[in-house]
KOLBA-766913 format. One line per field, with one value per residue: residue in one letter; x, y, z of N, C-alpha, C in turn. Coordinates in Angstrom, 3 decimals. Example, Ala and Ser with C-alpha at 12.3 -4.5 7.8 and 13.67 -1.06 7.14 Angstrom:
<sites>
r: a, s
neast: 13.190, 12.850
nnorth: -5.690, -2.250
nup: 7.800, 7.080
caeast: 12.300, 13.670
canorth: -4.500, -1.060
caup: 7.800, 7.140
ceast: 13.200, 12.900
cnorth: -3.300, 0.030
cup: 7.800, 7.870
</sites>
This chain:
<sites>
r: x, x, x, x, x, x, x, x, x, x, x, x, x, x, x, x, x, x, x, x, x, x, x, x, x, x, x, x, x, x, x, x, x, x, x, x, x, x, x, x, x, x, x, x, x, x, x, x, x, x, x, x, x, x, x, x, x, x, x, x, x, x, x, x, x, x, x, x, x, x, x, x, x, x, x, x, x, x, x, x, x, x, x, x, x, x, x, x, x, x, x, x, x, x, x, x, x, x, x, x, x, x, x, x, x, x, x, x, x, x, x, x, x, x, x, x, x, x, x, x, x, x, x, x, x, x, x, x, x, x, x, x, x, x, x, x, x, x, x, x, x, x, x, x
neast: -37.183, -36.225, -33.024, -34.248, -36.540, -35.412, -33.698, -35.646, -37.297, -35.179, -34.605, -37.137, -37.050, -35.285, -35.881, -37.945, -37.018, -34.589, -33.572, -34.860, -32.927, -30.579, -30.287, -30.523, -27.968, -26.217, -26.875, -25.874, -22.735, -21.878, -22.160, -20.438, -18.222, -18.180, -18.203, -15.526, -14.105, -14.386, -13.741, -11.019, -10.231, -9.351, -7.327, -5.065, -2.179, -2.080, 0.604, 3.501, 5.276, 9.122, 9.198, 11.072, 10.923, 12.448, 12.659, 13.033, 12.925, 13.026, 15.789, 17.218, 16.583, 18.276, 20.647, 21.418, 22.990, 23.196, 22.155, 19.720, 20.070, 22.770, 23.673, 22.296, 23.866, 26.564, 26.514, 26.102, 23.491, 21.396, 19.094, 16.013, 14.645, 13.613, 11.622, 10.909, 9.067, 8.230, 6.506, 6.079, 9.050, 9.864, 11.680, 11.610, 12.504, 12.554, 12.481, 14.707, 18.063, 21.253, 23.279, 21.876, 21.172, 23.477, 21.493, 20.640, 18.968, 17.190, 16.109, 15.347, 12.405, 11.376, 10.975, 8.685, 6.286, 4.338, 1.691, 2.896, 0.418, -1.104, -0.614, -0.258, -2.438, -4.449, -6.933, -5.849, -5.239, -2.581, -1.460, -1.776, -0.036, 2.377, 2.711, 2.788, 4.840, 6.733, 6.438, 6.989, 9.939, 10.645, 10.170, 11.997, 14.453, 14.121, 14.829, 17.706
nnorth: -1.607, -2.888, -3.288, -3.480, -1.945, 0.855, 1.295, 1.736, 3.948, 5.705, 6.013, 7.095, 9.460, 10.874, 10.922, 12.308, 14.989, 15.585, 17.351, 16.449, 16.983, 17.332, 14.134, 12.658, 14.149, 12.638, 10.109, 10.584, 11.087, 8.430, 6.626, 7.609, 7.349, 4.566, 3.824, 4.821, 2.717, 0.463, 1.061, 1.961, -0.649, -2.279, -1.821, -3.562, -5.834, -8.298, -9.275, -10.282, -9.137, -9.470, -7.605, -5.614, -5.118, -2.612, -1.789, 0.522, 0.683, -1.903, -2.393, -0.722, -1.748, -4.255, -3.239, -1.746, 0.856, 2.577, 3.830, 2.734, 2.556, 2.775, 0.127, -1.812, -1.965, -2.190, -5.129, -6.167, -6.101, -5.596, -3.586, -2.321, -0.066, 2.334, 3.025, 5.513, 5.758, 7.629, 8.294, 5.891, 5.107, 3.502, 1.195, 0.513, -1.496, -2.448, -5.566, -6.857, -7.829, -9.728, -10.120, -11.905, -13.683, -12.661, -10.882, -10.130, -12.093, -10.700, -9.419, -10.595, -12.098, -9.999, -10.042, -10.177, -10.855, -9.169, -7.515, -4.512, -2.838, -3.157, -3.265, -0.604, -0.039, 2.035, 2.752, 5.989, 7.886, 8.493, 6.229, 4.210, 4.868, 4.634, 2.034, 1.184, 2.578, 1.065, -0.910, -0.802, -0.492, -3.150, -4.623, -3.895, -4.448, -7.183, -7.234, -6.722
nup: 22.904, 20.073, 17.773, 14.953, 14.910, 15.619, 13.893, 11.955, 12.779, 12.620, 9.909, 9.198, 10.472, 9.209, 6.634, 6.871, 8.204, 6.914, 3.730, 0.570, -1.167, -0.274, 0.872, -2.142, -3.088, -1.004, -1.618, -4.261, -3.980, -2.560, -4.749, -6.275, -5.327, -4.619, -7.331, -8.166, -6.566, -7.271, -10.468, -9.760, -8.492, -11.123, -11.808, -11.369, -11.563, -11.590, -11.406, -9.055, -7.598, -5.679, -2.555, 0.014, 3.220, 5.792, 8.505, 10.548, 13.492, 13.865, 13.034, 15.071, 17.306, 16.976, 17.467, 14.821, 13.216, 10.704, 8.017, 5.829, 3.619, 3.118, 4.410, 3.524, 1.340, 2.182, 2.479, 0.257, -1.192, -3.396, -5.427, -7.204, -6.853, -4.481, -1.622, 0.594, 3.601, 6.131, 7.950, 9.301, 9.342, 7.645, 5.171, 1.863, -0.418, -3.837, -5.413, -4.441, -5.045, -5.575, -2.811, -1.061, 1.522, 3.051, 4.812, 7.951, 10.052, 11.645, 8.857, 7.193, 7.163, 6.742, 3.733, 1.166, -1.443, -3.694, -5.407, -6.505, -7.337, -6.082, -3.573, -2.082, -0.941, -1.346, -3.600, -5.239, -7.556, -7.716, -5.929, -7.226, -9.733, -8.769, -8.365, -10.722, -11.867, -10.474, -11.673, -13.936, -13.735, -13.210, -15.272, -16.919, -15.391, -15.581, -18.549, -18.849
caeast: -37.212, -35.239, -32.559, -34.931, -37.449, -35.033, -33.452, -36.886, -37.428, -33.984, -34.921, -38.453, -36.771, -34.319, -36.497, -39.025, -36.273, -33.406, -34.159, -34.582, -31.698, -29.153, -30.227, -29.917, -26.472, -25.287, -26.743, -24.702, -21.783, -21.773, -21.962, -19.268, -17.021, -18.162, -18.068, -14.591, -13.114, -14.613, -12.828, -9.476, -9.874, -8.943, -6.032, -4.419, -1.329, -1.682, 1.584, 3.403, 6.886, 9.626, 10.308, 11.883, 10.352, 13.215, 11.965, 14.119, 12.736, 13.701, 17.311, 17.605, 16.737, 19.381, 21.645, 21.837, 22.492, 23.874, 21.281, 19.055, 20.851, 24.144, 23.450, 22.079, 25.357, 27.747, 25.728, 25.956, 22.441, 21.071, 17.477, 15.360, 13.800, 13.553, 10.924, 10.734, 8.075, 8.542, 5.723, 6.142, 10.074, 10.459, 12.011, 10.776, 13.528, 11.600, 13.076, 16.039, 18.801, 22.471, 23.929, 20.319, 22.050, 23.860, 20.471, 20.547, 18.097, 15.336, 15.545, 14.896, 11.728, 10.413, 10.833, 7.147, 5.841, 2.911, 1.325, 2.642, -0.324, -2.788, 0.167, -0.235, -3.583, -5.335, -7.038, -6.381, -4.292, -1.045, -0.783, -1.857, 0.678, 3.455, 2.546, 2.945, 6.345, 7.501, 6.159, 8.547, 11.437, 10.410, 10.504, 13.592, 15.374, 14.046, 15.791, 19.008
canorth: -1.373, -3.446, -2.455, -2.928, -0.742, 1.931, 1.873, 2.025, 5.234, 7.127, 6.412, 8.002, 10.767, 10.941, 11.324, 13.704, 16.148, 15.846, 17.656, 15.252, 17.361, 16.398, 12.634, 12.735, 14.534, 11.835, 9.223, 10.596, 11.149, 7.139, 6.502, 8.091, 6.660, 2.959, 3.311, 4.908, 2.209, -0.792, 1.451, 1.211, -1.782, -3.108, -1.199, -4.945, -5.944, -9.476, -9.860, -10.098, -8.198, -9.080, -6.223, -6.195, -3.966, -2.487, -0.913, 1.231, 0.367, -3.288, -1.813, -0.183, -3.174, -5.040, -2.290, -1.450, 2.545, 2.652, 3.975, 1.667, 1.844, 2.387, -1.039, -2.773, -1.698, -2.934, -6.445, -6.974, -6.483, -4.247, -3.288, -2.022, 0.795, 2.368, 3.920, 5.876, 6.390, 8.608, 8.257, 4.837, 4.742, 2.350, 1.786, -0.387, -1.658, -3.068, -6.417, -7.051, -8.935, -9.703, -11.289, -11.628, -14.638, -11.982, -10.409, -10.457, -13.188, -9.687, -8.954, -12.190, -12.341, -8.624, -10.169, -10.521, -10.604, -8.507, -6.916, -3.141, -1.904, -3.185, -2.950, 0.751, 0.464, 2.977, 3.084, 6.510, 7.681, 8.460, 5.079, 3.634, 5.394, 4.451, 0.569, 1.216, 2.796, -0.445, -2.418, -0.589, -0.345, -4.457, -5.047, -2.986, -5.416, -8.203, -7.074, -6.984
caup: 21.478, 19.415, 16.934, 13.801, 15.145, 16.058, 12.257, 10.997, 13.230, 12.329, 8.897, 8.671, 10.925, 8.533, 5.512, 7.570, 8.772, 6.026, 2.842, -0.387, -2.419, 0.543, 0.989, -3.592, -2.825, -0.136, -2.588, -5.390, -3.858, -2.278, -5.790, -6.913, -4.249, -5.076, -8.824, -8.534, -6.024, -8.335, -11.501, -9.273, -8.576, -12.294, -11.668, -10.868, -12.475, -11.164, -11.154, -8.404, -7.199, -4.043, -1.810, 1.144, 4.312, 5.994, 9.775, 11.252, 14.782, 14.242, 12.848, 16.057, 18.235, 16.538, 17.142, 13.668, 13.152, 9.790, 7.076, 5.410, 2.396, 3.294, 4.976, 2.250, -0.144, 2.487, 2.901, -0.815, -1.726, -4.518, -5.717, -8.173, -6.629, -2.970, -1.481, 2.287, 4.400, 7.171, 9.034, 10.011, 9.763, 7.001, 3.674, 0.806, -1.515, -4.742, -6.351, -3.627, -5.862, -4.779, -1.821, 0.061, 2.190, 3.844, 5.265, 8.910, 10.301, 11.857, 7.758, 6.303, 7.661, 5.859, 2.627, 0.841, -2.462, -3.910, -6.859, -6.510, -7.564, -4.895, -2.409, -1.404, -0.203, -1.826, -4.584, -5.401, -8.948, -6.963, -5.539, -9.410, -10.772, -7.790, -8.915, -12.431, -12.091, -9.907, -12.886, -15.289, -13.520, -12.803, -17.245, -17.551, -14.779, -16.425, -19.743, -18.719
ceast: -36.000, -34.252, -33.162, -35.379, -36.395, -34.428, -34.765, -37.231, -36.401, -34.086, -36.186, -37.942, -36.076, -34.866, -37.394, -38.169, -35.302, -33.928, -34.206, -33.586, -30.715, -29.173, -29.977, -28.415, -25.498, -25.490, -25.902, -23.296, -20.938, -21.840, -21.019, -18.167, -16.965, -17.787, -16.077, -13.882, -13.059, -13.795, -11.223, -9.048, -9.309, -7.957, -5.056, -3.440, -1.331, -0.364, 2.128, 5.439, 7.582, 9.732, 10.554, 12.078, 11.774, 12.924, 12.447, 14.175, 13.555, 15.527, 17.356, 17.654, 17.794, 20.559, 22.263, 21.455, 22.811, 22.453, 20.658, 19.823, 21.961, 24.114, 23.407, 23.325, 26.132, 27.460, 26.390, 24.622, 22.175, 19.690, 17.137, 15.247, 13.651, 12.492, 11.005, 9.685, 8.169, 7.649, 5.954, 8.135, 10.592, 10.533, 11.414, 11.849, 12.996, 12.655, 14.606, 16.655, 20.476, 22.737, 22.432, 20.479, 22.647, 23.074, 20.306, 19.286, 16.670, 15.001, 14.983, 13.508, 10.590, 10.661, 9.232, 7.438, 4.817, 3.256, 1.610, 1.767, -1.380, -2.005, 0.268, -1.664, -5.007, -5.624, -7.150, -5.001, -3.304, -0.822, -0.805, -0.191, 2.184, 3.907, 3.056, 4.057, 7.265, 7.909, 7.032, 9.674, 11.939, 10.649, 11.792, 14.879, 15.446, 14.631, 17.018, 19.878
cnorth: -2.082, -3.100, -1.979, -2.101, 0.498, 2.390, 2.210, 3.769, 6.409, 7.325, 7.173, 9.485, 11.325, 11.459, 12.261, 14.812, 16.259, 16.275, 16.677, 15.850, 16.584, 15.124, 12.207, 13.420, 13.541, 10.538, 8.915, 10.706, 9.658, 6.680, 6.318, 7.516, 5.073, 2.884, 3.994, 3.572, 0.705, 0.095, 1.101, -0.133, -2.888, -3.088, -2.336, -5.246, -7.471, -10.448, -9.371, -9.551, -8.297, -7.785, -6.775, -4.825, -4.107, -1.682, -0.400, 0.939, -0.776, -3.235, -1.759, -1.069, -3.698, -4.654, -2.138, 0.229, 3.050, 2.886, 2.752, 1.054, 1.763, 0.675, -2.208, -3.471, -2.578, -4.243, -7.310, -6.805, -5.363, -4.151, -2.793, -0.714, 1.127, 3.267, 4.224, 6.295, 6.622, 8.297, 6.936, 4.080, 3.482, 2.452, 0.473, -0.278, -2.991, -4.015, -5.963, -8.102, -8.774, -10.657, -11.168, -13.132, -13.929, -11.252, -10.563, -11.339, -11.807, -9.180, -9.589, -12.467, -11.040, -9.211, -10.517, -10.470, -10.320, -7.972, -5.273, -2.165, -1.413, -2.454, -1.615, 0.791, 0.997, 2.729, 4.444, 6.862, 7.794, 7.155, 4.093, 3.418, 4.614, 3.155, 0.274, 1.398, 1.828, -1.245, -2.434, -0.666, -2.291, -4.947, -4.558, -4.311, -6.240, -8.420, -6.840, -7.971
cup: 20.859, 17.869, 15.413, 14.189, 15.386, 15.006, 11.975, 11.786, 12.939, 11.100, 8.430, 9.791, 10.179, 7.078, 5.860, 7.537, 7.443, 4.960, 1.397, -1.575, -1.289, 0.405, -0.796, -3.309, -2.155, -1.151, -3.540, -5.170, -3.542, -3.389, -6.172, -6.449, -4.741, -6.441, -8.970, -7.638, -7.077, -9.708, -10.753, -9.002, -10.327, -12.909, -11.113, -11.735, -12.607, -11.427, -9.735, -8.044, -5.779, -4.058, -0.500, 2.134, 5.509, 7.422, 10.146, 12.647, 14.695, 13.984, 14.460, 17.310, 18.150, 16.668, 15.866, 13.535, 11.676, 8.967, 6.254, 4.105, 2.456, 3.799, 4.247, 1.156, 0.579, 2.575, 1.160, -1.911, -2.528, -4.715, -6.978, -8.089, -5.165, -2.629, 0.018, 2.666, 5.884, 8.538, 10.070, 10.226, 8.545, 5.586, 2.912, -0.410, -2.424, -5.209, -5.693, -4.709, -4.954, -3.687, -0.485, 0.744, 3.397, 4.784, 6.393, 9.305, 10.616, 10.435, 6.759, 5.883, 6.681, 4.371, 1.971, -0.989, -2.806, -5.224, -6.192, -6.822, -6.608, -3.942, -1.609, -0.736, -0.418, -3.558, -5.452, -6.693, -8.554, -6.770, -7.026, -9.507, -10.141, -7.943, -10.218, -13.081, -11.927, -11.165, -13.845, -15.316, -13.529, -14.360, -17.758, -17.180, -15.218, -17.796, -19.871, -18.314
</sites>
């Protein structure tokens, strides 16, 4: 039996056995999911913002024990904005400015540029909003 035939059988088992409010329920809910990720999606700033991914693992390789930011300060370098995430050990310092020369050669390398809005991943209003803040603190810098 080949894989069409065996969709075509889970689907008429599927419509035999499943009731037609659930399969309208799973419909509407796949809906809801697509029409909100296409709404987040326009959630784009298309602009685009350095940061500068800070690992703690790769710190520690380097024998670096000194806090991310304490680190940063004594280097020279300054930011915009910092963010931590725990889970994976790493910091996120928005719009690196200053002595970024001084940047050890394993930090050089985490520098990127992205649109903070897409950059979290998710399209869900937390991460929006997390983009949006970048963006302001990103027009403020720019005005000084």
């Amino acid at each position: 039996m080949n894989n069409h035939t065996q969709s075509g059988i889970i689907g008429a088992l599927l419509h035999h056995y499943v009731p037609e409010r659930v399969l309208s329920f799973t419909n509407t809910i796949t809906s809801i999911i697509v029409s909100n990720h296409e709404m987040c999606q326009e959630f784009t700033s298309k602009m685009k913002v350095p940061v500068l991914k800070y690992y703690g693992m790769d710190a520690a390789l380097a024998g670096e024990n000194r806090h991310p930011q304490d680190h940063l300060r004594e280097l020279g370098v300054k930011y915009g904005y910092a963010s931590c995430h725990s889970v994976a050990d790493v910091w996120f310092f928005w719009m690196p400015y200053g002595n970024l020369d001084a940047l050890p050669e394993w930090l050089k390398s985490e520098q990127i540029t992205v649109d903070p809005i897409q950059f979290w991943g998710d399209d869900n209003e937390e991460s929006v909003a997390m983009g949006q803040n970048i963006l302001n603190i990103h027009s403020k810098m720019d005005k000084i």
